[in-house]
N, C-alpha and C positions, 0 to 999 in steps of 0.2 A: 228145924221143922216149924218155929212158930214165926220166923221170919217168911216161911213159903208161905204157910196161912195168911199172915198180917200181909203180905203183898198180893194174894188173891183175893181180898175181904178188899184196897183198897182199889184195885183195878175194879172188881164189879160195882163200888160208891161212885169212883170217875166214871163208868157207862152210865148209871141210873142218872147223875148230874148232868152229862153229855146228851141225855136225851130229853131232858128239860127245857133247853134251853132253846134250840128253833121246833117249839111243836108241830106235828101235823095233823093234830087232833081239833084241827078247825071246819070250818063251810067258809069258802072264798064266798065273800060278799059280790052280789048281783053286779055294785056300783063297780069294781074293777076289772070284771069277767069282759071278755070280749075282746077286739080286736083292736088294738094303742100303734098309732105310726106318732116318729118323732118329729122333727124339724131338722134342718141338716145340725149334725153336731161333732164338732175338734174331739178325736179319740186321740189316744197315745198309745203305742205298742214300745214295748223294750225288747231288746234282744238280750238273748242268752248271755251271764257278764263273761269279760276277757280281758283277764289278772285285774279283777273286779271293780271293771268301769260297764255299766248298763250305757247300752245304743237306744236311744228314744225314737221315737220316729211319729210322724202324728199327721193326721187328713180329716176332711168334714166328708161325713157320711149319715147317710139315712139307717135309721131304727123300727124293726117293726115288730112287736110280738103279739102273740094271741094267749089271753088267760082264760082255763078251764073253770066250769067249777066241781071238776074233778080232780084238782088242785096239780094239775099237766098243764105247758106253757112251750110251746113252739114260737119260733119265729126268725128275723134275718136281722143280723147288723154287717151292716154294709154289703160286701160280695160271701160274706160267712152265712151257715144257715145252723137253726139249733131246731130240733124234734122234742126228746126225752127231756125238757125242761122239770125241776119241780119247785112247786110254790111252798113256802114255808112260811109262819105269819112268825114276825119278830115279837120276841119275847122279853127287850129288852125295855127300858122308859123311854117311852114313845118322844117325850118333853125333850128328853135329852139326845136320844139319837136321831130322831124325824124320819126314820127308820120301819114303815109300817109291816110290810112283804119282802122277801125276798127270793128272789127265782133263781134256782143251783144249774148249773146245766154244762152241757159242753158243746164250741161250736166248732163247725168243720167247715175249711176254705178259710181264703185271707182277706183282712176288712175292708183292706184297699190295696192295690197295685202293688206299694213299694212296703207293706206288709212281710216280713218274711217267716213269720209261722203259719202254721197251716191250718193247724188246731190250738183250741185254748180252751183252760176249764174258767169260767168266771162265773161271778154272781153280779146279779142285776137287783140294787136295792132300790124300792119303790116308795118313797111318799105317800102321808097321804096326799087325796086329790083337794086340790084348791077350790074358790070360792069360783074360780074362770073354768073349770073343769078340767086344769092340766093337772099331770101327773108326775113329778118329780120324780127323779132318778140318776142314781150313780153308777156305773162300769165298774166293777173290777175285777180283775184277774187273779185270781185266786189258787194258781196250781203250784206242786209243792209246797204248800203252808205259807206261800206271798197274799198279800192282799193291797195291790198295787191298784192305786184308784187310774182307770183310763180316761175317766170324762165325765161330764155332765151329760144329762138328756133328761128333753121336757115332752112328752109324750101328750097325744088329744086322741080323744076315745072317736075310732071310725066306725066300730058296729058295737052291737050288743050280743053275748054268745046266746044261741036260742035253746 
């Protein structure tokens, strides 16, 4: 009995810990809200492994997303498109990760041609914005508990959300 205790006492400490850590108890800043296209940019897709060798495969594609500040995040990379995006503000040392935002999401369709997934869960981690007004950011694919970087992208602000 005090083993069933002591293991419901530390599953609810890892929730309460688990939920500290990408808060959503923020206001998306004005400065990121709006609508960000990238430049063309090298992704990398893997394929499913097989007797555990990963298939890489990789194309230059265009990036576009739009940030709420209702802290929802739509948008397309490459021939994929994502809706139910969410923003989460990184809660980790900014110094050390460069790591400001990060947006959860899943996209449906493939990023380029010779793509052969259809869907993918990733997170899109955002920089801050530079002194030229770009916006750093990394790809990565994130499903099943992977966090397989896809690429780089440098994103330039096209609207403002109103």
């Amino acid at each position: 009995m005090r083993i069933i205790k002591a293991n419901i006492i530390l599953v609810f400490c890892l929730l309460l810990l688990s939920c500290g850590i990408t808060s959503d108890k923020f206001v998306v800043p004005k400065v990121i809200s709006g609508k960000w296209q990238s430049v063309k940019n090298k992704l990398t897709v893997r394929t499913e492994p097989k007797w555990m060798k990963f298939n890489f495969i990789s194309d230059t594609i265009n990036v576009e997303i739009t940030i709420n500040t209702d802290k929802s995040a739509r948008g397309k990379i490459g021939n994929s498109f994502f809706e139910n995006g969410k923003v989460f503000k990184n809660n980790g040392d900014l110094q050390k990760t460069k790591v400001a935002y990060i947006i959860k999401c899943k996209t449906y369709g493939n990023y380029f041609e010779k793509d052969p997934l259809t869907s993918k869960t990733v997170e899109i981690w955002l920089a801050p914005i530079n002194e030229q007004g770009i916006m750093e950011a990394e790809l990565r694919y994130t499903e099943n508990g992977s966090t397989f970087p896809m690429g780089d992208l440098k994103f330039l602000k096209l609207e403002t959300e109103n």
